[in-house]
Backbone bond lengths (Angstrom), bond angles and torsions (degrees), N, CA, C in turn:
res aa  C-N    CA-C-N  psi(-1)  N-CA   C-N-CA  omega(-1)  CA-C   N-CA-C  phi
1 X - - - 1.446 - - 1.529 108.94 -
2 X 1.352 123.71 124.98 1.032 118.33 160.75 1.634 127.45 -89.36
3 X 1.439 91.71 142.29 1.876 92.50 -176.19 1.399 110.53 -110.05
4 X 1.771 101.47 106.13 1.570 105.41 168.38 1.640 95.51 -111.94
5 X 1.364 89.74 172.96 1.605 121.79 -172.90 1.861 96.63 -49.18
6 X 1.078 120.74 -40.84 1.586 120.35 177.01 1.323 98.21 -80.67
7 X 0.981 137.63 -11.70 1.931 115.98 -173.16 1.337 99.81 -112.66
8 X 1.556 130.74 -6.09 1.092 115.73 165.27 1.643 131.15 -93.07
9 X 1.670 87.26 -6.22 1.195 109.96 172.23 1.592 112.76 -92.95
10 X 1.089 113.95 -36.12 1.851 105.39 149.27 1.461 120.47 -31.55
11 X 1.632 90.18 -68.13 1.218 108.15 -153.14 1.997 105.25 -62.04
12 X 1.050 113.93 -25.61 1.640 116.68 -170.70 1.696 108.42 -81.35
13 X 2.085 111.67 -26.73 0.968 123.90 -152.59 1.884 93.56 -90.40
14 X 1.733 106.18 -31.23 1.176 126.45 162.33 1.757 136.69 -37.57
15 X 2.002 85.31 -61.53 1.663 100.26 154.50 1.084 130.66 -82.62
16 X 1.188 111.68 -7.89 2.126 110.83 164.57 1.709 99.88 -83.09
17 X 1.349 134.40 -11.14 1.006 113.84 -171.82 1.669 115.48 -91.55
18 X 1.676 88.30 -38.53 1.710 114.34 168.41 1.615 115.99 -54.71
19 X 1.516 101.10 -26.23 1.800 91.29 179.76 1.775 98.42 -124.26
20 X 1.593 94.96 45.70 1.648 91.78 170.23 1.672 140.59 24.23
21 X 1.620 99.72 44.39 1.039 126.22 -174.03 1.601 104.45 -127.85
22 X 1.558 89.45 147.55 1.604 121.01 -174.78 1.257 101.52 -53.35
23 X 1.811 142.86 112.48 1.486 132.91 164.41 1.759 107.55 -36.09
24 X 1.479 93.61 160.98 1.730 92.80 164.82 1.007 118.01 -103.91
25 X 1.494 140.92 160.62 1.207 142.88 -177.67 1.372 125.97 -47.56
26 X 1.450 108.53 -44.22 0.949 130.01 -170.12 1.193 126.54 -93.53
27 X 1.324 124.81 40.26 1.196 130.57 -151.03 1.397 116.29 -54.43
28 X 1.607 112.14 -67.05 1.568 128.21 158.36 1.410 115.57 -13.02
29 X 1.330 93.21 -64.32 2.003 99.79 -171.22 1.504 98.43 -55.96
30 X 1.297 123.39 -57.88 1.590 112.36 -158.37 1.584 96.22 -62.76
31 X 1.441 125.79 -63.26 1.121 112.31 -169.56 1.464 123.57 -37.95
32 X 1.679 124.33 -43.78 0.833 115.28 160.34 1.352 141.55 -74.63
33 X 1.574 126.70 -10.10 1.304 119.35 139.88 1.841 125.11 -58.78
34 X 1.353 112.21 7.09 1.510 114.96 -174.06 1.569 103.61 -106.63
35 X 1.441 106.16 -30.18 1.343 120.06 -177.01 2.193 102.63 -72.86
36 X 1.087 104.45 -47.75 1.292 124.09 -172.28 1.598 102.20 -65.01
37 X 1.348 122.19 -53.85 1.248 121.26 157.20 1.361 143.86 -39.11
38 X 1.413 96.24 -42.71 1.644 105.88 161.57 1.439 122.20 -66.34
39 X 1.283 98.95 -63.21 1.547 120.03 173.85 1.719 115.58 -32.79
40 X 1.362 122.22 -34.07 1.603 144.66 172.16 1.559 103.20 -69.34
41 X 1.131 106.38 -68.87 1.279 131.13 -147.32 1.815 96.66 -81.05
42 X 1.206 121.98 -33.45 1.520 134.30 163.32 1.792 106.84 -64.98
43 X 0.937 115.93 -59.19 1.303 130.02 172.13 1.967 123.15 -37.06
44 X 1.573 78.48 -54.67 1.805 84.07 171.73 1.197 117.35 -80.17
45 X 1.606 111.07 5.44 1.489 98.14 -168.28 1.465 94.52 -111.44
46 X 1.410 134.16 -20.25 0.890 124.24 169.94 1.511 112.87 -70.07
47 X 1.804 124.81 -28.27 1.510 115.45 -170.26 1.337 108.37 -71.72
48 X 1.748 112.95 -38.57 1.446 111.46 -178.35 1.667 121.12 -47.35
49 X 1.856 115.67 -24.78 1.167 116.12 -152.07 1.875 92.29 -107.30
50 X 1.356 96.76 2.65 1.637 97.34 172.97 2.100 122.17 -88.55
51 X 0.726 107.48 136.78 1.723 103.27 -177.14 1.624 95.64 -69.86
52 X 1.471 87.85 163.44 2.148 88.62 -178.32 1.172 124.08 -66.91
53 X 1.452 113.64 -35.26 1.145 108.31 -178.95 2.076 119.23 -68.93
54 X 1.213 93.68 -32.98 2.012 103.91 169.21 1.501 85.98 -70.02
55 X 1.258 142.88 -74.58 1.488 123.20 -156.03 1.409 113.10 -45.33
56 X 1.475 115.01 -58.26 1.620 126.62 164.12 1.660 122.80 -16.10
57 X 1.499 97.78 -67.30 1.580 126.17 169.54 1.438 105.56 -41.40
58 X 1.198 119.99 -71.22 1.366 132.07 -164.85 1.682 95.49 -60.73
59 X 1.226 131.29 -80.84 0.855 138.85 175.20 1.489 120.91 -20.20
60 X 1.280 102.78 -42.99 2.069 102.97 175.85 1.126 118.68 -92.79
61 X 1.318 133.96 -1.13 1.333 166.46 36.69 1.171 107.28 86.54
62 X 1.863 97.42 -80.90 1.248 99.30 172.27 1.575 144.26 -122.83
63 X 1.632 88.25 23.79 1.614 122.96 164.06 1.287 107.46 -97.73
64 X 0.813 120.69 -48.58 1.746 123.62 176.80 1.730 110.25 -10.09
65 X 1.700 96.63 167.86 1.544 115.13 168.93 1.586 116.87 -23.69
66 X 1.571 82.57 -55.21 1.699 117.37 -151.79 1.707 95.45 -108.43
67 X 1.080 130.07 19.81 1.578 146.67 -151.99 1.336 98.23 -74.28
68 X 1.101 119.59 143.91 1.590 131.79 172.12 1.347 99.77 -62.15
69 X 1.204 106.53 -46.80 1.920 111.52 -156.42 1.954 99.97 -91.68
């Protein structure tokens, strides 16, 4: 399944309907605090499973000269 900004907004508008509850206003925002959450939380789980020296690498990588970040 892919999760874009419209399918998570299905998908939330989906489970407010399934637990017969009022949508929230804000639909956008939460989804994207859900998206942002993962995105973190995916992230650390891949650094934890990296050795130091690959975390290191990656990391200067993408601080560097030429750095992503």
């Amino acid at each position: 399944m892919v999760f874009t900004d419209e399918g998570l907004r299905v998908a939330l508008l989906r489970r407010c309907r399934k637990l017969k509850i009022e949508p929230p206003g804000r639909v956008e925002r939460i989804a994207g605090a859900g998206r942002a959450r993962f995105e973190r939380e995916f992230c650390l789980h891949v650094l934890n499973r990296l050795s130091a020296d690959s975390a290191r690498a990656l990391w200067e990588l993408a601080t560097g000269e030429d750095g992503l970040l």
